[in-house]
C-alpha positions in Angstrom: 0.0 0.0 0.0 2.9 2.3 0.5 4.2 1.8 -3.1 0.5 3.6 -4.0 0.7 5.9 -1.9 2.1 8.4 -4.6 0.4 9.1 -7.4 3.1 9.4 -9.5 4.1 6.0 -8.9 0.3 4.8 -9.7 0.7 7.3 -12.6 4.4 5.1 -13.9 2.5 1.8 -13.2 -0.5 2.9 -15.2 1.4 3.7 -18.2 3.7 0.8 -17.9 0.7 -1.8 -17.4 -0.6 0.4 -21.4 3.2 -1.0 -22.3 4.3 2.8 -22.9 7.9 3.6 -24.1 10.1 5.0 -21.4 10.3 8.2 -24.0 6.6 8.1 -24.2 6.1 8.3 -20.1 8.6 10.5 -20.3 6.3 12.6 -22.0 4.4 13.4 -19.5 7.0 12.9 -16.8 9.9 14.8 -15.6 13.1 12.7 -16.4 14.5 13.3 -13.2 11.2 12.1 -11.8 11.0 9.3 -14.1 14.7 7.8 -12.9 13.8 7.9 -8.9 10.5 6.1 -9.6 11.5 3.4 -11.5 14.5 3.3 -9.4 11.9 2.8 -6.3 9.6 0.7 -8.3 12.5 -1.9 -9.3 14.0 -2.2 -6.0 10.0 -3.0 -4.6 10.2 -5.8 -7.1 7.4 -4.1 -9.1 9.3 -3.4 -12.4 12.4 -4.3 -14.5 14.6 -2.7 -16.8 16.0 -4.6 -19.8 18.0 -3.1 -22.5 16.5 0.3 -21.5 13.3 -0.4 -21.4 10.9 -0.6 -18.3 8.3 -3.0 -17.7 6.1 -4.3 -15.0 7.1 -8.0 -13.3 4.3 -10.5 -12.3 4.5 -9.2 -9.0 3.9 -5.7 -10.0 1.2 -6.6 -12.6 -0.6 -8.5 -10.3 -0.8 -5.8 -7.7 -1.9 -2.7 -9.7 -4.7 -5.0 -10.8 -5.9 -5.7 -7.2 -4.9 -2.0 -6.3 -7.4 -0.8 -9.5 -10.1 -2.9 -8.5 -9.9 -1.8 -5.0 -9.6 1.7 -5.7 -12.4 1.4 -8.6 -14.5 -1.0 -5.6 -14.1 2.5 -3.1 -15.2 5.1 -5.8 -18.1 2.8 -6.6 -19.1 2.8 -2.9 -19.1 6.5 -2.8 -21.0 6.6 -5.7 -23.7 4.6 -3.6 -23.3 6.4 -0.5 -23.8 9.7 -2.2 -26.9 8.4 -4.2 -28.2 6.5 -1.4 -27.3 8.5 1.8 -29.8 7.8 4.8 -29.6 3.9 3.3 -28.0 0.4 4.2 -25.5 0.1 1.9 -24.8 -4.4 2.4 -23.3 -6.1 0.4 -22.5 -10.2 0.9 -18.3 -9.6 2.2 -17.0 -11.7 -0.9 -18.8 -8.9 -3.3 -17.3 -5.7 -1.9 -14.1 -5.8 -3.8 -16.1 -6.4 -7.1 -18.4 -3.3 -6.4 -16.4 -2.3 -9.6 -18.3 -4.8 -11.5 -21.2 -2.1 -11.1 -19.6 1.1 -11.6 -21.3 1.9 -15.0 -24.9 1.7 -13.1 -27.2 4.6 -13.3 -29.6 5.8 -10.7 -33.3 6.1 -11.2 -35.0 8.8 -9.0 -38.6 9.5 -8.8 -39.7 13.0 -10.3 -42.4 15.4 -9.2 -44.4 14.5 -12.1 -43.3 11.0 -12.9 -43.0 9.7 -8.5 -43.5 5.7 -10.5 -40.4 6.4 -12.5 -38.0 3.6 -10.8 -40.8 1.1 -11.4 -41.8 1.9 -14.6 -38.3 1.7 -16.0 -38.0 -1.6 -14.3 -41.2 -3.3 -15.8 -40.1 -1.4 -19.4 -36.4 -3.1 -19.0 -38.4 -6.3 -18.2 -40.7 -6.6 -21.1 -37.5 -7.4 -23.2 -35.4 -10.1 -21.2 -36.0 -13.7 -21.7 -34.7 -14.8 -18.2 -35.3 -13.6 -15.1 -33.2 -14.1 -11.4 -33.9 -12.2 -8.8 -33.8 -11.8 -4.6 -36.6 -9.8 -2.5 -38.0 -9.3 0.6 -40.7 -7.7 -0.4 -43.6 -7.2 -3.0 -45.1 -4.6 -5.5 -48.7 -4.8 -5.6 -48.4 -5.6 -9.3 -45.9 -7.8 -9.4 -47.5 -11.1 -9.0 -50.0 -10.8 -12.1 -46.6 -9.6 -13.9 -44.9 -12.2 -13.0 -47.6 -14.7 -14.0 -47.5 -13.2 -17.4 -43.9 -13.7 -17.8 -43.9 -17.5 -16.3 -46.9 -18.0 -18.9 -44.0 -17.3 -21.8 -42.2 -19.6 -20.7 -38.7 -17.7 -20.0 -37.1 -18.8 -17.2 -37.5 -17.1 -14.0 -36.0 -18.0 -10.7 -36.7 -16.4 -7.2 -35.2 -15.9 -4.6 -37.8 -14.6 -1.2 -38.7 -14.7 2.3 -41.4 -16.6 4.2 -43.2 -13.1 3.9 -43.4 -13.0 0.3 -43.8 -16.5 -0.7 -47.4 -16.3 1.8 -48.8 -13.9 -0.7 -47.7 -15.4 -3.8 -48.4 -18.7 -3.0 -52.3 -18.0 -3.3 -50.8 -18.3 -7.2 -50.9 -21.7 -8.8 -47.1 -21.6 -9.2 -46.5 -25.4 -9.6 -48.4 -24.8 -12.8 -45.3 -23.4 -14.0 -42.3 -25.3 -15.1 -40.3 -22.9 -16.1 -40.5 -21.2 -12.2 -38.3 -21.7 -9.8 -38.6 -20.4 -5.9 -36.6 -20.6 -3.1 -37.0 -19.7 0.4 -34.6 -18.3 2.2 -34.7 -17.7 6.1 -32.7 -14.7 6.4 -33.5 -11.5 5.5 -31.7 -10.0 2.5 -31.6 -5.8 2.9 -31.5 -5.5 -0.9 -34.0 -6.2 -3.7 -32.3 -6.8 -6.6 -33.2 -8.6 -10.2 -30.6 -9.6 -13.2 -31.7 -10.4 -16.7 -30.2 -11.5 -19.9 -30.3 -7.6 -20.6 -29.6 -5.5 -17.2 -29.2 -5.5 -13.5 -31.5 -3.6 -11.2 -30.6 -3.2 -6.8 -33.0 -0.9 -4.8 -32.3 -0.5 -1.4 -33.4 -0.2 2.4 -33.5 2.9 4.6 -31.6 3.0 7.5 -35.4 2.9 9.3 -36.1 -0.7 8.1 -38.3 0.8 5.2 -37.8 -0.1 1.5 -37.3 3.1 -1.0 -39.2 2.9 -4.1 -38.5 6.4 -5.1 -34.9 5.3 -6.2 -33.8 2.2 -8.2 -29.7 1.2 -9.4 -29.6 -0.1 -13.3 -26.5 -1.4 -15.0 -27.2 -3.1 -18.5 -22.7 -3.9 -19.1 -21.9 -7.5 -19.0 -19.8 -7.0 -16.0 -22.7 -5.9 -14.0 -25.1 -8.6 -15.1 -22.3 -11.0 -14.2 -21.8 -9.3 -10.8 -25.7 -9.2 -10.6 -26.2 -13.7 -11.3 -23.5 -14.1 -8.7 -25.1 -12.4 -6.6 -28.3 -14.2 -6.8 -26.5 -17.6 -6.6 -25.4 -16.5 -3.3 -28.4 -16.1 -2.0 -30.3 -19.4 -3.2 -27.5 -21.7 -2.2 -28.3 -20.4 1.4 -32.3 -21.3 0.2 -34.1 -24.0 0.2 -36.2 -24.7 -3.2 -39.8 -24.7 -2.8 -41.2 -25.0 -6.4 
C-alpha cells in the first residue's frame, strides 16, 4: 500500500501496465522524476529494466490490478453512499471488492411528475429479457399478475424470497409453472435486486427498516449482469427450493 501511496508512482504503473515507451512516459514525466520512480519501483520488485526499457514484473502486474479494482471498488461505494445517503449500503463480504463490476450503473429517481419512475423503467427493461433471477424481501402490488405473465412465456425465471413473500404469492398456482423456480430463504436480505439477460436492477433499504421505491440502481454492461447472477447464486445456495 505504501508503493501507491504516490500518485506518481500509480501514474508510472498505469502507463507501464498500457506498455508505454520510457520516451513516451517520459512525456508526461519529468526525467528526473522518471529515474527515482522506477528506481523505487525496481527495488520494490514491481518493475524491470532490460535493455533500457521498463516494464512491470508479475509481481507488480498482479498488484496494480488488485490496487485498481480496489480503488475502482471504493469510488463505486461513494458513488452509492452519495446516491443512497440515509440507506443500508450491504453487500455479501465476498462482493465488496467487485463493487467495480457495477460502476457503470445509473440511478433512477422519482420525479415530481413522474413519482413511478423507478418502477416503470424496471417493468419497461423487463418486457425485453428472456430470463429472469432475482432476490426480494418484499412485493409490488403488481408484481404477482406480472410475473404470471412472464412465467406464462415460458422464460425462465428463478426467485429468490422470504417466508413473507412467498405467503402472498403462494395464493398463485405456481406449480403450474415449469419454467419457475422459488426458493426460500430464512434470512432477511436488505437488498432487492433482479438480473436479466439484458440489465441489473438493486433498490435499497432505509436506515429505518423501510424499502425506497422512489430510487432504483440499473447497469445493463456484461460485468454488471455477471456481478448481478453471482449475486443471486449467493443467496439461493443459502435457500431452500420450494417450487
Amino acid at each position: 500500500m505504501k508503493i501507491f501511496s504516490s500518485e506518481r508512482r500509480i501514474e508510472v504503473l498505469d502507463a507501464l501496465l498500457q506498455q508505454e515507451t520510457k520516451d513516451t512516459i517520459k512525456q508526461h514525466i519529468p526525467s528526473s522524476t522518471y529515474a527515482f520512480t522506477v528506481n523505487y519501483l525496481k527495488k520494490a520488485g514491481f518493475v524491470r529494466e532490460v535493455d533500457g526499457e521498463v516494464s512491470l514484473t508479475d509481481r507488480g502486474h498482479a498488484s496494480l490490478i488488485i490496487f485498481q479494482r480496489f480503488k475502482e471498488s471504493i469510488e463505486t461505494l461513494r458513488m452509492l453512499y452519495e446516491a443512497f445517503p440515509d440507506h443500508v449500503i450491504a453487500f455479501p463480504d465476498e462482493f465488496a471488492l467487485r463493487l467495480c463490476e457495477i460502476r457503470d450503473a445509473q440511478v433512477i429517481t422519482s420525479e415530481p411528475f413522474d413519482i413511478l419512475k423507478p418502477h416503470r423503467v424496471f417493468t419497461d427493461y423487463l418486457k425485453n429479457t428472456r430470463e429472469i433471477y432475482g432476490v426480494s424481501p418484499l412485493l409490488f402490488p403488481d408484481y404477482p399478475e406480472f410475473f404470471k405473465g412472464l412465467a406464462e412465456s415460458g422464460d425462465p425465471i428463478s426467485l429468490v424470497v422470504t417466508q413473507e413473500v412467498y405467503d402472498l404469492i403462494s395464493a398463485y398456482p405456481l406449480e403450474n409453472y415449469g419454467n419457475l423456480e422459488v426458493y426460500l430463504t430464512l434470512e432477511t436480505p436488505r437488498i432487492a435486486a433482479t438480473v436479466t439477460d439484458t440489465f441489473l436492477s438493486i433498490g435499497f433499504f432505509y436506515k429505518s427498516g423501510s424499502y425506497d421505491f422512489t430510487r432504483d440502481l440499473i447497469a445493463t454492461s456484461p460485468e454488471a449482469i455477471n456481478f448481478g447472477m453471482d449475486l443471486i447464486r449467493h443467496y439461493r445456495t443459502r435457500s431452500r427450493r420450494i417450487v
